[in-house]
C-alpha positions in Angstrom: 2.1 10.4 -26.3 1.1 7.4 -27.8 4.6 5.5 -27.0 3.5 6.1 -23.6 0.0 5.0 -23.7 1.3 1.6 -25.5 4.0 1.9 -22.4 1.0 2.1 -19.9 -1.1 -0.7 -21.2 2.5 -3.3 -21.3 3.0 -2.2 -17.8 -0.3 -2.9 -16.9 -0.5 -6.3 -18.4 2.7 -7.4 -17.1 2.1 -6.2 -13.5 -1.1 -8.5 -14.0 0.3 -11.7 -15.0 2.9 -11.0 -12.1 -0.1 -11.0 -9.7 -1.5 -13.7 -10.8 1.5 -15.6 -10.3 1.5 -14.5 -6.5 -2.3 -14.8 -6.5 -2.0 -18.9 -6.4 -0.5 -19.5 -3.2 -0.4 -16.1 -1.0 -2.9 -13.9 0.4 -2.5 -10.0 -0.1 -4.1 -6.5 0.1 -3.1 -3.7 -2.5 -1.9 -0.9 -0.1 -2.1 1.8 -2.6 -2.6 2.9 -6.3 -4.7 -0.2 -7.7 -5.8 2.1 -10.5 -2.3 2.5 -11.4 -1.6 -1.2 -12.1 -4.7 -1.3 -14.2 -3.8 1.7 -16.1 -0.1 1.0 -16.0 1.1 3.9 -14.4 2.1 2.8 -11.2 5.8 3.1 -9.9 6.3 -0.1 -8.1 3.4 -2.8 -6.5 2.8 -2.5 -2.5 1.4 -5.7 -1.6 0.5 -6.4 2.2 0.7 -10.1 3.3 -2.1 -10.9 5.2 -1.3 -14.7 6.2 -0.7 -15.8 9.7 1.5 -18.2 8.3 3.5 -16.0 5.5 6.5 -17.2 4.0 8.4 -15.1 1.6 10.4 -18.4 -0.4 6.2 -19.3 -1.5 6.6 -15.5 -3.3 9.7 -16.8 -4.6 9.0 -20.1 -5.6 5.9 -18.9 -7.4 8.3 -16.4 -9.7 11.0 -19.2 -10.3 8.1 -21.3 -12.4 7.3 -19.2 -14.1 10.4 -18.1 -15.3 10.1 -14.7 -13.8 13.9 -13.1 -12.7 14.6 -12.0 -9.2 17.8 -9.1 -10.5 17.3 -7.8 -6.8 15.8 -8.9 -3.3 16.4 -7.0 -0.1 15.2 -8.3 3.5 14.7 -6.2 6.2 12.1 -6.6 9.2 8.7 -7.3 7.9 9.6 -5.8 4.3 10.8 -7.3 1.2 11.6 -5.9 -1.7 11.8 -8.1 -4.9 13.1 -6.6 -8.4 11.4 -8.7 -11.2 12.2 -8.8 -14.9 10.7 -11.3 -17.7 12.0 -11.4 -20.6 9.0 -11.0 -22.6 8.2 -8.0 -20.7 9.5 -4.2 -21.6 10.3 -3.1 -18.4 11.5 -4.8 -14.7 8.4 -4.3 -12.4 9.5 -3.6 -8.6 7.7 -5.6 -6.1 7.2 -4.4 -2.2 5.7 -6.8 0.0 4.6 -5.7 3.7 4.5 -8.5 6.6 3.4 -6.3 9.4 3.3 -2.5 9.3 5.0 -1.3 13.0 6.0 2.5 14.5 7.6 2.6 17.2 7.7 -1.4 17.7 3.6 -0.9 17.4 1.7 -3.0 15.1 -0.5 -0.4 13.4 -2.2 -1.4 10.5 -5.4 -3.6 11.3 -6.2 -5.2 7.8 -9.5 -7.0 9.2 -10.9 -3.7 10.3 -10.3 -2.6 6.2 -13.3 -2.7 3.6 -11.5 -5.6 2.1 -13.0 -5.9 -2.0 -12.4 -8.1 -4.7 -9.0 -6.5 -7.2 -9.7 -8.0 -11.0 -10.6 -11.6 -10.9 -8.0 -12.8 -8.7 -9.3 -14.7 -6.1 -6.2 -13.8 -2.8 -5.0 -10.2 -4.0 -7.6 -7.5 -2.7 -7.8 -3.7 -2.6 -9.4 -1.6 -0.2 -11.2 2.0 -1.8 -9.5 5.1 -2.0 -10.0 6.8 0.8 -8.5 4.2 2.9 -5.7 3.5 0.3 -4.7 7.1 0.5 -4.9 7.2 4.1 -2.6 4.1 4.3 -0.2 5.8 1.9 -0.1 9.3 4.7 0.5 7.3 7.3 3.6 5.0 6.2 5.4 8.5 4.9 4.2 9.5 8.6 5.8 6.3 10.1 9.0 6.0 7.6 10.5 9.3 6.5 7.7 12.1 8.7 7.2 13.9 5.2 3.8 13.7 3.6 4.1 13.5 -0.4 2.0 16.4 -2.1 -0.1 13.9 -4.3 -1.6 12.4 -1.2 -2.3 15.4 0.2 -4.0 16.5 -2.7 -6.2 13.4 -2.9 -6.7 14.0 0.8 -8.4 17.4 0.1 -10.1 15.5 -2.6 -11.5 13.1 -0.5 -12.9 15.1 2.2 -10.3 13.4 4.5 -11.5 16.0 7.8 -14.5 14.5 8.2 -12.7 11.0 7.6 -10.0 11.3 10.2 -12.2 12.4 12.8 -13.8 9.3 12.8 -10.1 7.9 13.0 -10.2 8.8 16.9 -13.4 10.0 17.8 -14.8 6.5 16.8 -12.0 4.1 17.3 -12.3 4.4 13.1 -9.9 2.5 10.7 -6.9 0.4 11.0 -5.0 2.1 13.7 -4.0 0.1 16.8 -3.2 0.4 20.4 -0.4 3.1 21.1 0.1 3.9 17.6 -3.0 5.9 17.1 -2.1 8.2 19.7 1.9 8.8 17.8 0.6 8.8 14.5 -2.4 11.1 15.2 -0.2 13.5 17.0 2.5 13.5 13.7 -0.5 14.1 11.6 -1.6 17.2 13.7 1.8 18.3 13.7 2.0 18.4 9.6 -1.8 20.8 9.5 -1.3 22.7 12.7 -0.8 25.8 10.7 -4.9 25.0 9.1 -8.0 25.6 10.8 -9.8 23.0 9.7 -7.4 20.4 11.2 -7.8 22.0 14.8 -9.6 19.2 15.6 -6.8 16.9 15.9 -5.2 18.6 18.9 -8.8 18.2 20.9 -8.8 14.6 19.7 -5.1 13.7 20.6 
């Protein structure tokens, strides 16, 4: 137990010092699980870019100085993923960076509309609450793989997300845009068809 508290609390300070690294020149928004790079448990950091301008060799430059290894980058449309690995540090830290959030072709994920607040003291990395974190979380296992992972839907529950996601149509609510509202609204209804209190989101879609 304690190995893994000491674990946690290297973890935490090394996904830290990488942040602050990409904190100097880039502008971001912790998608999910800020809590979990304070407290060290987090699986990997999902960072979206929110820079008209964003260029993933700034992410890359900014590592290279300060002597931070890139053992793996992949590129694929609007997504990079960047293993990194110190040498002072116990363990590599996997880094996902976000460019533009689509289904379908449809740019869904508004930032501007997100309660945007300050994450630690860096002054370009920011995290949105919990609510909204989680509800980012539902909707890329809704757009990437259609299966909703339990621990979300248990913070959903937690979080009184009915009330939530009927402001989500009802009130042109969140960070949903355009066309993608409707696809993403309608996958969600399919996944809670079988509860009552979700009947709401076939009168809505």
């Amino acid at each position: 137990m304690e190995n893994n508290l000491q674990t946690n609390v290297l973890r935490a300070e090394n996904a830290l010092e990488l942040l602050s690294v990409l904190d100097d020149k880039n502008k971001f928004v912790v998608l999910r699980d800020s809590q979990g790079i304070i407290d060290g448990t987090f699986r990997d950091i999902d960072l979206l870019n929110i820079q008209k301008s964003f260029k993933i060799e700034k992410v890359l430059s900014s590592l290279e100085s300060s002597n931070i290894k890139v053992f793996r980058f992949i590129k694929r449309y609007k997504y990079y993923q960047i293993i990194c690995f110190k040498e002072e540090w116990n363990k590599a830290i996997i880094l996902d960076i976000w460019s533009g959030l689509r289904i379908k072709g449809c740019l869904y994920l508004a930032y501007d509309k997100l309660p945007l607040i300050n994450f630690k003291k860096f002054k370009n990395i920011k995290k949105t609450t919990e609510e909204f974190s989680n509800f980012i979380a539902i909707t890329k296992c809704l757009t990437q793989s259609g299966s909703i992972k339990k621990k979300y839907l248990d913070k959903m529950a937690r979080n009184e997300y009915v009330t939530l996601s009927k402001n989500l149509i009802n009130e042109n609510f969140l960070f949903l845009n355009g066309k993608s509202k409707l696809i993403i609204n309608f996958l969600l209804f399919l996944k809670f068809c079988k509860k009552k209190e979700y009947y709401h989101w076939l009168f809505s879609v």
